[in-house]
N, CA, C and O atoms as a DFTB+ gen file, in Angstrom:
584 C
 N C O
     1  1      78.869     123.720    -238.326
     2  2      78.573     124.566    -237.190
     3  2      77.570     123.897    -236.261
     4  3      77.865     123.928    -235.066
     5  1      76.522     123.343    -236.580
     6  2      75.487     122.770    -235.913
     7  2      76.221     121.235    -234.946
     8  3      75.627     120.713    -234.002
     9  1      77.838     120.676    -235.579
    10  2      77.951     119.727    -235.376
    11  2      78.880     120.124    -233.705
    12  3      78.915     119.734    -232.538
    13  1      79.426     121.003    -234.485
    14  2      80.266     121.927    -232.760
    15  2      79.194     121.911    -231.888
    16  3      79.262     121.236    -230.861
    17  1      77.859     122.799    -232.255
    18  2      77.056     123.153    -230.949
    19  2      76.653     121.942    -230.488
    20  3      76.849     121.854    -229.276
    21  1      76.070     120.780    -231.069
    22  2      75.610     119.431    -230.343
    23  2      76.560     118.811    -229.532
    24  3      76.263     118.028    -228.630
    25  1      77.930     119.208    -229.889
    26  2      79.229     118.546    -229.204
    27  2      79.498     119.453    -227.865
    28  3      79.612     118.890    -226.776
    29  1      79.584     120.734    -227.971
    30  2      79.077     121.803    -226.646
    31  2      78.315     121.156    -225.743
    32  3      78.671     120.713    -224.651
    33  1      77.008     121.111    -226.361
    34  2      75.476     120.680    -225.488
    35  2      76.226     119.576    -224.813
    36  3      76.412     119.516    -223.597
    37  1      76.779     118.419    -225.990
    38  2      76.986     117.379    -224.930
    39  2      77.894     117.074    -223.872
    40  3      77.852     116.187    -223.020
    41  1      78.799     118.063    -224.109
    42  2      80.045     118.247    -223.239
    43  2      79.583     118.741    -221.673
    44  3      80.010     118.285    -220.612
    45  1      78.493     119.906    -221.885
    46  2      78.049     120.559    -221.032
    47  2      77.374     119.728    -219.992
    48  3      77.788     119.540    -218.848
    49  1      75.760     119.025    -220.785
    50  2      75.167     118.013    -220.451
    51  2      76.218     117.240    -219.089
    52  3      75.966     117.116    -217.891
    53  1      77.477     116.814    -219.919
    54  2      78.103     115.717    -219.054
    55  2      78.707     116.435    -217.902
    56  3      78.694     115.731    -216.892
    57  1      79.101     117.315    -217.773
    58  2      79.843     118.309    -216.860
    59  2      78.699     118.222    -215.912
    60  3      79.183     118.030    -214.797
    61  1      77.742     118.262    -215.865
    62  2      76.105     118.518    -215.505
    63  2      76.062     117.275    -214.575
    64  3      76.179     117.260    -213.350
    65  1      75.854     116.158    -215.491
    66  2      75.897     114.836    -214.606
    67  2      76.952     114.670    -213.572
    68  3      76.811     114.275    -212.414
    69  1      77.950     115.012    -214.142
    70  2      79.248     114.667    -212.978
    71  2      79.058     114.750    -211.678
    72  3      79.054     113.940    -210.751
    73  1      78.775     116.826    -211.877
    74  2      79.011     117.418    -210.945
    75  2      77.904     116.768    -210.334
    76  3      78.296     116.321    -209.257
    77  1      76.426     116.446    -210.562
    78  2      75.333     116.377    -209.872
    79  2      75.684     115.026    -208.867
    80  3      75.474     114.933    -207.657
    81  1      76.264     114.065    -209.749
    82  2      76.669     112.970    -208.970
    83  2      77.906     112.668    -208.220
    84  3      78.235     111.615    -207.674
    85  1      78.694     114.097    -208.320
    86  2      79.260     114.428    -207.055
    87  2      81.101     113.408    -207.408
    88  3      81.847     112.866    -206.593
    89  1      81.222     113.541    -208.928
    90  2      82.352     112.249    -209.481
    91  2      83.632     113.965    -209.876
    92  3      84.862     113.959    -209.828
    93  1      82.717     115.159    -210.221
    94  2      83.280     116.028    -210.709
    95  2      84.642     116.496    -210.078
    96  3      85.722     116.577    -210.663
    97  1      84.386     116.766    -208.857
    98  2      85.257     117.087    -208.216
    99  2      85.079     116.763    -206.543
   100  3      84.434     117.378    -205.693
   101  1      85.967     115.476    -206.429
   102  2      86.233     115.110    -205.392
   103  2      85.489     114.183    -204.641
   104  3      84.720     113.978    -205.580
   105  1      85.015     113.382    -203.684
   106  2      84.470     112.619    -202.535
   107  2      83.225     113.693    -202.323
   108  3      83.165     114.909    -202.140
   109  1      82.588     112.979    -202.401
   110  2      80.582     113.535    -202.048
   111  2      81.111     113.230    -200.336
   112  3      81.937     112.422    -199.911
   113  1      80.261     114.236    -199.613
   114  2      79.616     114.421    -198.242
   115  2      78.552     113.348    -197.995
   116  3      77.406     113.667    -198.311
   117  1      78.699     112.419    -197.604
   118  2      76.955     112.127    -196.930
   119  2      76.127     112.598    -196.179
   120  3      74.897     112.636    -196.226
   121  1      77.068     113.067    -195.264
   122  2      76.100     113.943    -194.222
   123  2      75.530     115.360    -195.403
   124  3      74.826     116.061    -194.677
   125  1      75.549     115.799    -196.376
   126  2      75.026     116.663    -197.149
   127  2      74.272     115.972    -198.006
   128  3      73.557     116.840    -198.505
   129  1      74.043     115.142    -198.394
   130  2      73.437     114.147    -199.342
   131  2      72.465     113.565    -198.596
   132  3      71.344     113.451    -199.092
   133  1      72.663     113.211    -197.595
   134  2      71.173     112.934    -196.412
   135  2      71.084     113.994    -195.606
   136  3      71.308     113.883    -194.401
   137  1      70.693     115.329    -196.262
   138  2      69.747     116.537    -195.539
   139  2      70.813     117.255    -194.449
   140  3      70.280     118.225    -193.911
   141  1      72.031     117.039    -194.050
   142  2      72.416     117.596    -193.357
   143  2      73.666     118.505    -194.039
   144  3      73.687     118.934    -195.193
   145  1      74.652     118.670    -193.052
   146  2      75.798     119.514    -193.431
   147  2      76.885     119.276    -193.393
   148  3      76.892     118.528    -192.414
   149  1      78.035     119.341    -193.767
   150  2      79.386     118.535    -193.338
   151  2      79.691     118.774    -192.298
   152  3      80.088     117.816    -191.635
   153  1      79.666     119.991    -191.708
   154  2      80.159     119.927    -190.374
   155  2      79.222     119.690    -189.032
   156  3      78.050     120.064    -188.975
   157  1      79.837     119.090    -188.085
   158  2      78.879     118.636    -186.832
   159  2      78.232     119.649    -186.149
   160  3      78.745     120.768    -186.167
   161  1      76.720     119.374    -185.272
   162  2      75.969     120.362    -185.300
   163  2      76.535     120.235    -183.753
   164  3      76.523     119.059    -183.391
   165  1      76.998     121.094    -182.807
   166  2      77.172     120.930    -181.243
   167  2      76.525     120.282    -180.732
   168  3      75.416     119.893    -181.100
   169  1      77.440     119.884    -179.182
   170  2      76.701     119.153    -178.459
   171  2      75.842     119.626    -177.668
   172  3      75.786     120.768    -177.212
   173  1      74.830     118.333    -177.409
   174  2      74.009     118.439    -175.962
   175  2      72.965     116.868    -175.546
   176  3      72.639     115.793    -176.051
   177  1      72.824     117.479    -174.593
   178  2      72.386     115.967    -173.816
   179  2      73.356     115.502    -173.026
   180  3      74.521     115.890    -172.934
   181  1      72.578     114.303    -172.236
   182  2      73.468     114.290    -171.120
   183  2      74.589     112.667    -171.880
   184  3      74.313     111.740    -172.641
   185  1      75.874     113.104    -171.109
   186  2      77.128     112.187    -171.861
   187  2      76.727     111.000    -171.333
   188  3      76.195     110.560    -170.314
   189  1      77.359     110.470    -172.836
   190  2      77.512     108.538    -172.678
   191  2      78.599     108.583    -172.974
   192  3      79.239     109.570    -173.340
   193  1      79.095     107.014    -172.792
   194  2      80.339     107.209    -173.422
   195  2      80.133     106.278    -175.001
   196  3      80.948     105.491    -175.480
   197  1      79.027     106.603    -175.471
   198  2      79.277     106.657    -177.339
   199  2      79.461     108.066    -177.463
   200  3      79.830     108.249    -178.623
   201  1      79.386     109.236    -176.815
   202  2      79.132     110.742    -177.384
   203  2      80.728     110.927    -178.249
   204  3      81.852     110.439    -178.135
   205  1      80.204     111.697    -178.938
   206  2      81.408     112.202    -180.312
   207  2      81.196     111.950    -181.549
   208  3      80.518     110.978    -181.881
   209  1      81.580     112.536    -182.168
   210  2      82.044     112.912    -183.346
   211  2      82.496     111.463    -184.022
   212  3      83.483     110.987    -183.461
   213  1      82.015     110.739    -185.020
   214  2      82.263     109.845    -185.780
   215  2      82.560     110.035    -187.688
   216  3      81.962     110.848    -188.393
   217  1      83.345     109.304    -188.046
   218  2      83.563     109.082    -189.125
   219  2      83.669     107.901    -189.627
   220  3      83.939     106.809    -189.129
   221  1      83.267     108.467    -191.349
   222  2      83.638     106.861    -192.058
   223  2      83.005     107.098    -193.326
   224  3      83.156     108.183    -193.887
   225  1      82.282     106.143    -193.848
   226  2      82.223     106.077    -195.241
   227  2      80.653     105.610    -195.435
   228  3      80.170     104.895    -194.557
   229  1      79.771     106.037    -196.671
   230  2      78.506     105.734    -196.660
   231  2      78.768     104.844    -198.589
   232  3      79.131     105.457    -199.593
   233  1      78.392     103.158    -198.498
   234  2      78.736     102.956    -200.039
   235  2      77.604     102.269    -200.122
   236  3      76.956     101.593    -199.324
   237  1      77.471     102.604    -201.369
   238  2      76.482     101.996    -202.213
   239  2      75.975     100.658    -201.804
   240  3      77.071     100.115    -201.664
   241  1      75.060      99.681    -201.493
   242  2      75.182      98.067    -201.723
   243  2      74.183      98.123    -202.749
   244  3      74.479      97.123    -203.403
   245  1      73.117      98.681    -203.359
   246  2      72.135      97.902    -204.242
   247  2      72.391      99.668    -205.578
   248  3      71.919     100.805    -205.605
   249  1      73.468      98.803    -206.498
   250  2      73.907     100.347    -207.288
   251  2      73.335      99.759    -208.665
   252  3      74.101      99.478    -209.587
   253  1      71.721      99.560    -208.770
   254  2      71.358      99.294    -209.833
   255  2      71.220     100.660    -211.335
   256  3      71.261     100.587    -212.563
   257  1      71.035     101.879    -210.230
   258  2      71.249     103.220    -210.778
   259  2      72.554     103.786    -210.666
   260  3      72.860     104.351    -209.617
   261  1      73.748     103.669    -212.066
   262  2      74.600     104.178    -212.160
   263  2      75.005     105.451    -210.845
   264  3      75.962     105.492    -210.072
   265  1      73.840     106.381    -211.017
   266  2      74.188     107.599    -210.515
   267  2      74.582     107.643    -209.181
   268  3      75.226     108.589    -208.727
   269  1      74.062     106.190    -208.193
   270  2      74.390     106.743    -206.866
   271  2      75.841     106.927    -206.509
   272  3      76.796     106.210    -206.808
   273  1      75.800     108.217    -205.696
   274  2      77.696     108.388    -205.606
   275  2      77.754     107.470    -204.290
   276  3      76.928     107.326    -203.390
   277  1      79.202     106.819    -204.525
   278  2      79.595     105.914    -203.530
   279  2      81.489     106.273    -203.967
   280  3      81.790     106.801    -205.038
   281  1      82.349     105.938    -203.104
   282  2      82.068     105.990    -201.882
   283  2      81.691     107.409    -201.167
   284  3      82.378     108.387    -201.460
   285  1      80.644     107.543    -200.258
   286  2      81.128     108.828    -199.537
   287  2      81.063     109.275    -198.175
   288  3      80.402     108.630    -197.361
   289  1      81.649     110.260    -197.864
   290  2      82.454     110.249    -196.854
   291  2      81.439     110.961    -195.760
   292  3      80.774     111.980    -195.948
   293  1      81.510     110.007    -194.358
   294  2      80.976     111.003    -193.621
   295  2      81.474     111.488    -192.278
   296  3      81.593     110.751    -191.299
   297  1      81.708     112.554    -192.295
   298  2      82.415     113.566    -191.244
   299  2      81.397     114.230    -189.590
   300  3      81.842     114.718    -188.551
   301  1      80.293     114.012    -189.922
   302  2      79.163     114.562    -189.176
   303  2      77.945     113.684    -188.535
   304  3      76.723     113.828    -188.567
   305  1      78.707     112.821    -188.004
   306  2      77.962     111.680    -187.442
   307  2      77.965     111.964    -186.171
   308  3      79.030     111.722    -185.603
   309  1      77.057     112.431    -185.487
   310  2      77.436     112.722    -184.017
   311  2      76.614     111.951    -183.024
   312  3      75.527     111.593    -183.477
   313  1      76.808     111.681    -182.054
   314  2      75.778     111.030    -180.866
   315  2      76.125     111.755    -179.593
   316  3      77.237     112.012    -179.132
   317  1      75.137     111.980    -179.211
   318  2      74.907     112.975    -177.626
   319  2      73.738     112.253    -176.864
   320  3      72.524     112.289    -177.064
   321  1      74.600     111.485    -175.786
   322  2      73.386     110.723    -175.066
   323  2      73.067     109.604    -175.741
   324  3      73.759     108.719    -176.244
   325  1      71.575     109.838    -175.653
   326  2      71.125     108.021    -176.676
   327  2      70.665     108.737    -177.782
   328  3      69.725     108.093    -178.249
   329  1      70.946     110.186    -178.714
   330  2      70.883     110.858    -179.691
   331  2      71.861     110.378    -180.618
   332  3      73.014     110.061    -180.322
   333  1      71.232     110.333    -181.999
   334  2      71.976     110.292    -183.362
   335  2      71.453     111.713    -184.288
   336  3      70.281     111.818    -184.650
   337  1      72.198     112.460    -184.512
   338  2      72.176     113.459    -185.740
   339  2      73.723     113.105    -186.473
   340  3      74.913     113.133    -186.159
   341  1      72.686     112.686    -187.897
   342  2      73.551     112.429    -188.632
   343  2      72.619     112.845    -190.310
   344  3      71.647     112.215    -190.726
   345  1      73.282     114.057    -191.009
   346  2      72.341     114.721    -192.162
   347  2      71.238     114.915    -191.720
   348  3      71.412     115.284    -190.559
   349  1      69.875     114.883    -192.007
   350  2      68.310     115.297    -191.411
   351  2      68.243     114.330    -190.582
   352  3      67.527     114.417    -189.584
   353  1      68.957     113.271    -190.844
   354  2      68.137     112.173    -189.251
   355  2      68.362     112.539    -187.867
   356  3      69.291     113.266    -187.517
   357  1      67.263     111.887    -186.857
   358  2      67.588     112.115    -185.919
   359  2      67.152     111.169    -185.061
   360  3      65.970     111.151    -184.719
   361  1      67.951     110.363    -184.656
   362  2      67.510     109.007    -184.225
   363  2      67.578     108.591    -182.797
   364  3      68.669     109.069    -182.487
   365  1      67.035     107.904    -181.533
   366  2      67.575     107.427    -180.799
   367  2      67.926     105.872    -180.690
   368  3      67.391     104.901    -181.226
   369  1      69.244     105.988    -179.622
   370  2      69.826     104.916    -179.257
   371  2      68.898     103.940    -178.727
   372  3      68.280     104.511    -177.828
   373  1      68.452     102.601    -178.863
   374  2      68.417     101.848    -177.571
   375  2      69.106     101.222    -176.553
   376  3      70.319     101.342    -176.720
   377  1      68.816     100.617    -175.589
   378  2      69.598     100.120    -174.750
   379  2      70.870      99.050    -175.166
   380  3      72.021      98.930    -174.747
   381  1      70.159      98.418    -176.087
   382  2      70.980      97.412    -176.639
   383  2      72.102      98.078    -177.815
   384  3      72.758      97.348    -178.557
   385  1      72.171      99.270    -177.832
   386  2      72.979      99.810    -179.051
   387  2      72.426      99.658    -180.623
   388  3      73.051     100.017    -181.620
   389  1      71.175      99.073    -180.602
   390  2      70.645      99.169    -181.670
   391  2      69.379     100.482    -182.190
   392  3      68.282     100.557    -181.637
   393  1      69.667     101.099    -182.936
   394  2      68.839     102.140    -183.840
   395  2      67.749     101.456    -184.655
   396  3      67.801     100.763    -185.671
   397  1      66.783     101.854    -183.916
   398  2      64.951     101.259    -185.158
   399  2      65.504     102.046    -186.109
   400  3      66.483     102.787    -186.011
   401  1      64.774     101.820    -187.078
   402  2      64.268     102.694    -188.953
   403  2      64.338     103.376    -187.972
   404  3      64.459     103.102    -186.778
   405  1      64.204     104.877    -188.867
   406  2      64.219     106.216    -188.567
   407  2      63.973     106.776    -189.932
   408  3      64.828     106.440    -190.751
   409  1      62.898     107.641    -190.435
   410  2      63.032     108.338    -191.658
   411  2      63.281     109.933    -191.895
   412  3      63.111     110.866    -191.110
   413  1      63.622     109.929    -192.893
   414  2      63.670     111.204    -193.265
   415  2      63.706     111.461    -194.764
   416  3      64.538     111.018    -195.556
   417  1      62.471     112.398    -195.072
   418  2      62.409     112.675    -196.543
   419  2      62.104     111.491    -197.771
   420  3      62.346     111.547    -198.977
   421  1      61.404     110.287    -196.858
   422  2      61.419     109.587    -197.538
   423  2      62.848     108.349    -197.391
   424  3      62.609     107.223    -197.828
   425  1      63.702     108.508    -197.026
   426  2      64.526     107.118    -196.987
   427  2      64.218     107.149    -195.386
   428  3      63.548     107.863    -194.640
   429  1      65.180     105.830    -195.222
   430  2      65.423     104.957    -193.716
   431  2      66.548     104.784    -193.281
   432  3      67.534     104.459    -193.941
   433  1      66.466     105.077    -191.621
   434  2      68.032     104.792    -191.628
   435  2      67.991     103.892    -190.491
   436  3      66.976     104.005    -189.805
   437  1      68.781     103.087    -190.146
   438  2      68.591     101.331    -189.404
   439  2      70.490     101.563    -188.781
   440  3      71.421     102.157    -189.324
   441  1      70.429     100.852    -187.556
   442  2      72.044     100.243    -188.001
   443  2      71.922      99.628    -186.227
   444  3      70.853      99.494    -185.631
   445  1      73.401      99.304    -185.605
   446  2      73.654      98.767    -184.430
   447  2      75.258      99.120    -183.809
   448  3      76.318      98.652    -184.223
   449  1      75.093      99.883    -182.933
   450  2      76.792     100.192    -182.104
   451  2      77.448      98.698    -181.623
   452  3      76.952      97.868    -180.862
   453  1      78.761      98.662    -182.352
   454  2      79.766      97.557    -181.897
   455  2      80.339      98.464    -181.169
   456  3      80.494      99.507    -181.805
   457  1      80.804      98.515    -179.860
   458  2      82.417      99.397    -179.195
   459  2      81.865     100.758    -179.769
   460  3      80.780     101.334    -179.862
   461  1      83.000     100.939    -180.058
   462  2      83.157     102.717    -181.160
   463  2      82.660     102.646    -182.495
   464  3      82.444     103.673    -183.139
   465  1      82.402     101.144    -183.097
   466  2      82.323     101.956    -184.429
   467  2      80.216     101.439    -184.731
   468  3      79.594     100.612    -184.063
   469  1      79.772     102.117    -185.679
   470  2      78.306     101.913    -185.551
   471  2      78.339     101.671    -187.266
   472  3      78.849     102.591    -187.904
   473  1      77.893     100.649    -187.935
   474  2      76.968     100.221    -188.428
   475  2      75.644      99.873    -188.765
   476  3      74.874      99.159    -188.124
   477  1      75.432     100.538    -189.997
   478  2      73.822     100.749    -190.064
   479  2      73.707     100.951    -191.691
   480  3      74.732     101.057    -192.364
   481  1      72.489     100.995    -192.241
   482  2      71.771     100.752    -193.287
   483  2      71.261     102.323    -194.094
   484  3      71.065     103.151    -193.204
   485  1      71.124     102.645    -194.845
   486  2      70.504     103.874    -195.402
   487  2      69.438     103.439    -196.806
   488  3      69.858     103.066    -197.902
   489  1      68.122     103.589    -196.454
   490  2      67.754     103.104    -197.968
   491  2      67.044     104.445    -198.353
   492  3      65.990     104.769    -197.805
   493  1      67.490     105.017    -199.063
   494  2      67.059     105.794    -200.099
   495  2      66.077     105.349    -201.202
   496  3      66.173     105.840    -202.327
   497  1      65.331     104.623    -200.969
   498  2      64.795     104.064    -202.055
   499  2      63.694     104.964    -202.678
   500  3      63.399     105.151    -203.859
   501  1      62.949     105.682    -201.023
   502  2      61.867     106.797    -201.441
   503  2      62.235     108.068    -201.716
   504  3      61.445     108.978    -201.965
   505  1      63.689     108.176    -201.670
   506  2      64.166     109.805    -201.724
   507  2      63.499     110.874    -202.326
   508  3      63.643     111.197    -203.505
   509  1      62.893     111.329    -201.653
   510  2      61.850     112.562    -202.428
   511  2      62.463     113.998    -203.061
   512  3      61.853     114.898    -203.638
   513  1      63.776     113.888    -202.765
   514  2      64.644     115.245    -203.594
   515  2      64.609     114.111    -204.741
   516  3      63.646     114.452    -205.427
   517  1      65.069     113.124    -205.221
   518  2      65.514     112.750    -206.347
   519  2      67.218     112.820    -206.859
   520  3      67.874     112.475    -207.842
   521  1      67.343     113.173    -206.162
   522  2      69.028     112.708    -205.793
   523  2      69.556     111.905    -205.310
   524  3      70.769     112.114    -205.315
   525  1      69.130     110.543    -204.610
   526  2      69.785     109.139    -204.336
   527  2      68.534     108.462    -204.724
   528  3      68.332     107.448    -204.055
   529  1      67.537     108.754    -205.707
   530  2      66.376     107.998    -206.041
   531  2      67.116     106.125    -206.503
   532  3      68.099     105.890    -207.206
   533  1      66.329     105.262    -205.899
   534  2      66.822     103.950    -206.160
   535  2      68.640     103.366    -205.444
   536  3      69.357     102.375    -205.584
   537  1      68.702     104.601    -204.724
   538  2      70.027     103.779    -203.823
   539  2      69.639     103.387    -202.313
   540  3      68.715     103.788    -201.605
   541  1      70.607     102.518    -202.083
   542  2      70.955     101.738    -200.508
   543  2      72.569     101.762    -200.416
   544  3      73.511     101.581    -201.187
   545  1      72.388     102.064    -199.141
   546  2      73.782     102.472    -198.570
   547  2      74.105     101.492    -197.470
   548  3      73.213     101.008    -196.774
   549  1      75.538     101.165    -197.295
   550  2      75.782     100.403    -196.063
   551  2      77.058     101.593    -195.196
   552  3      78.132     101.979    -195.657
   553  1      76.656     101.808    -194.329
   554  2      77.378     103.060    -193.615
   555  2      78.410     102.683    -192.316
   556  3      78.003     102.258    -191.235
   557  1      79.470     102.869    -192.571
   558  2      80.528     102.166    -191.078
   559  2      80.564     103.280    -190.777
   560  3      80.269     103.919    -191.787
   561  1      80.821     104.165    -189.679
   562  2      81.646     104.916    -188.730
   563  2      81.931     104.922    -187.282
   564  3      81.120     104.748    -186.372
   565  1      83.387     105.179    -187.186
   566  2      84.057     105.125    -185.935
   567  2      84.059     106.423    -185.037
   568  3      83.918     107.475    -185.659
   569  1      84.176     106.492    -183.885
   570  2      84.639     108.015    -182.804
   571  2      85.773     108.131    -183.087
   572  3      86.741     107.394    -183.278
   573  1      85.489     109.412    -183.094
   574  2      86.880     110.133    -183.561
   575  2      86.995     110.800    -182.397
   576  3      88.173     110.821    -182.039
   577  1      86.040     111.528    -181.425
   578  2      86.081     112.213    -180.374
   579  2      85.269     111.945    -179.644
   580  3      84.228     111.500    -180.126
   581  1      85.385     112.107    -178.031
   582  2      84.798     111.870    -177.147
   583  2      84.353     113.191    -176.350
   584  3      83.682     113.095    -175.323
Protein backbone atom coordinates (compact mmCIF):
# COMPACT_ATOMS: atom_id res chain seq x y z
CA UNK A 1 0.00 0.00 0.00
CA UNK A 2 2.66 2.54 0.92
CA UNK A 3 4.34 1.44 -2.49
CA UNK A 4 1.02 2.63 -4.63
CA UNK A 5 0.92 5.96 -2.63
CA UNK A 6 4.77 6.90 -3.41
CA UNK A 7 3.95 5.89 -7.08
CA UNK A 8 0.67 8.43 -6.90
CA UNK A 9 2.95 11.19 -5.26
CA UNK A 10 5.24 10.58 -8.06
CA UNK A 11 2.97 10.49 -10.86
CA UNK A 12 1.34 13.61 -9.51
CA UNK A 13 4.71 15.39 -8.71
CA UNK A 14 5.39 14.83 -12.59
CA UNK A 15 2.01 16.01 -13.92
CA UNK A 16 3.11 19.13 -11.72
CA UNK A 17 6.38 19.68 -13.56
CA UNK A 18 4.94 19.29 -16.98
CA UNK A 19 2.24 21.37 -16.68
CA UNK A 20 4.49 24.12 -14.90
CA UNK A 21 6.89 23.88 -17.79
CA UNK A 22 4.24 24.28 -20.10
CA UNK A 23 5.35 20.41 -22.11
CA UNK A 24 1.75 19.21 -20.59
CA UNK A 25 -0.38 20.38 -22.90
CA UNK A 26 0.58 22.09 -25.90
CA UNK A 27 3.09 25.21 -27.08
CA UNK A 28 3.75 27.75 -24.02
CA UNK A 29 2.75 31.55 -24.86
CA UNK A 30 5.68 33.86 -24.49
CA UNK A 31 3.97 36.76 -24.46
CA UNK A 32 2.39 35.08 -21.02
CA UNK A 33 5.64 33.84 -19.77
CA UNK A 34 7.19 37.40 -20.07
CA UNK A 35 4.37 39.20 -17.92
CA UNK A 36 2.01 39.74 -20.60
CA UNK A 37 -1.06 38.08 -22.29
CA UNK A 38 -1.63 36.19 -25.45
CA UNK A 39 -3.65 38.42 -26.95
CA UNK A 40 -2.52 41.97 -28.34
CA UNK A 41 -3.15 44.95 -26.20
CA UNK A 42 -4.77 47.81 -28.93
CA UNK A 43 -3.40 50.25 -30.74
CA UNK A 44 -2.07 53.72 -30.29
CA UNK A 45 0.49 56.17 -31.20
CA UNK A 46 1.15 57.74 -34.09
CA UNK A 47 1.70 55.01 -37.34
CA UNK A 48 4.97 53.79 -38.75
CA UNK A 49 5.15 51.56 -41.05
CA UNK A 50 6.68 48.75 -38.49
CA UNK A 51 3.05 49.15 -36.65
CA UNK A 52 1.28 45.61 -36.26
CA UNK A 53 0.85 42.77 -34.89
CA UNK A 54 3.90 40.32 -35.11
CA UNK A 55 4.59 36.74 -34.70
CA UNK A 56 7.02 34.02 -34.20
CA UNK A 57 8.78 31.99 -31.85
CA UNK A 58 10.80 32.71 -28.47
CA UNK A 59 13.73 29.48 -28.09
CA UNK A 60 15.84 28.74 -25.70
CA UNK A 61 19.83 29.49 -26.62
CA UNK A 62 21.59 28.94 -23.12
CA UNK A 63 19.14 25.65 -21.87
CA UNK A 64 21.50 24.73 -19.10
CA UNK A 65 18.15 24.34 -16.89
CA UNK A 66 16.15 21.49 -18.31
CA UNK A 67 12.97 23.40 -17.40
CA UNK A 68 13.10 26.31 -19.77
CA UNK A 69 10.10 25.79 -22.20
CA UNK A 70 11.26 26.34 -25.72
CA UNK A 71 9.94 26.44 -28.39
CA UNK A 72 7.40 29.17 -27.68
CA UNK A 73 5.17 30.87 -29.45
CA UNK A 74 4.58 34.45 -29.66
CA UNK A 75 1.32 35.94 -30.88
CA UNK A 76 1.41 39.48 -29.07
CA UNK A 77 4.22 41.33 -30.26
CA UNK A 78 2.97 44.60 -31.17
CA UNK A 79 4.67 47.99 -32.23
CA UNK A 80 2.77 51.36 -32.41
CA UNK A 81 5.01 54.12 -33.52
CA UNK A 82 8.61 53.71 -32.13
CA UNK A 83 6.61 51.53 -29.22
CA UNK A 84 7.25 47.80 -28.42
CA UNK A 85 4.67 45.96 -26.03
CA UNK A 86 5.50 42.70 -26.02
CA UNK A 87 4.45 40.54 -22.35
CA UNK A 88 5.43 43.34 -19.46
CA UNK A 89 7.99 44.99 -21.75
CA UNK A 90 7.75 48.09 -23.05
CA UNK A 91 10.33 49.30 -25.16
CA UNK A 92 11.20 52.02 -27.61
CA UNK A 93 12.33 51.93 -31.15
CA UNK A 94 15.41 53.83 -32.23
CA UNK A 95 16.06 55.45 -35.28
CA UNK A 96 18.24 52.88 -36.49
CA UNK A 97 15.65 50.00 -35.76
CA UNK A 98 17.57 48.95 -32.95
CA UNK A 99 15.94 48.32 -29.24
CA UNK A 100 18.49 49.17 -26.02
CA UNK A 101 18.06 46.44 -22.97
CA UNK A 102 14.84 47.10 -21.65
CA UNK A 103 13.87 45.29 -18.29
CA UNK A 104 11.27 43.85 -16.75
CA UNK A 105 10.95 41.86 -13.52
CA UNK A 106 14.29 41.26 -13.57
CA UNK A 107 15.19 39.88 -17.22
CA UNK A 108 16.28 41.99 -20.46
CA UNK A 109 15.07 42.38 -23.56
CA UNK A 110 17.63 43.67 -26.56
CA UNK A 111 17.01 42.95 -30.33
CA UNK A 112 17.15 45.00 -33.97
CA UNK A 113 14.25 45.45 -36.92
CA UNK A 114 15.41 43.84 -40.36
CA UNK A 115 12.27 44.90 -42.96
CA UNK A 116 9.27 43.14 -41.12
CA UNK A 117 10.80 40.74 -39.15
CA UNK A 118 12.62 41.89 -35.58
CA UNK A 119 15.13 40.01 -33.82
CA UNK A 120 16.16 40.32 -30.40
CA UNK A 121 17.47 38.66 -27.22
CA UNK A 122 15.49 37.81 -23.88
CA UNK A 123 17.68 37.01 -20.83
CA UNK A 124 15.86 35.80 -18.09
CA UNK A 125 18.63 35.18 -16.12
CA UNK A 126 17.23 37.48 -13.09
CA UNK A 127 13.64 36.30 -13.41
CA UNK A 128 12.19 37.16 -10.15
CA UNK A 129 8.82 34.94 -10.53
CA UNK A 130 11.15 31.93 -10.84
CA UNK A 131 9.70 30.56 -13.78
CA UNK A 132 12.39 31.08 -16.58
CA UNK A 133 15.05 31.32 -13.63
CA UNK A 134 18.55 30.63 -15.61
CA UNK A 135 17.06 30.92 -19.28
CA UNK A 136 18.02 33.06 -22.52
CA UNK A 137 15.93 33.28 -25.32
CA UNK A 138 16.61 34.18 -28.97
CA UNK A 139 13.19 35.65 -30.30
CA UNK A 140 12.35 36.07 -34.33
CA UNK A 141 9.06 37.71 -35.21
CA UNK A 142 7.47 38.83 -38.36
CA UNK A 143 4.15 41.43 -39.17
CA UNK A 144 1.45 39.80 -39.58
CA UNK A 145 -0.60 43.11 -39.73
CA UNK A 146 -0.27 46.48 -40.55
Amino acid sequence: MNKSRNRSGAVAAGAVFLLLSGCAFGPVSADAKFGGSPTPPAASGAPSDRDGVYVGTADAEVNGNFVCPTPMAITGFRVDGNLIRFGGFRATINDDGSVAQTPFRGMWFAGRFEGPTFHGHINAFGDVTGQLNSCAYAITVTRRTA
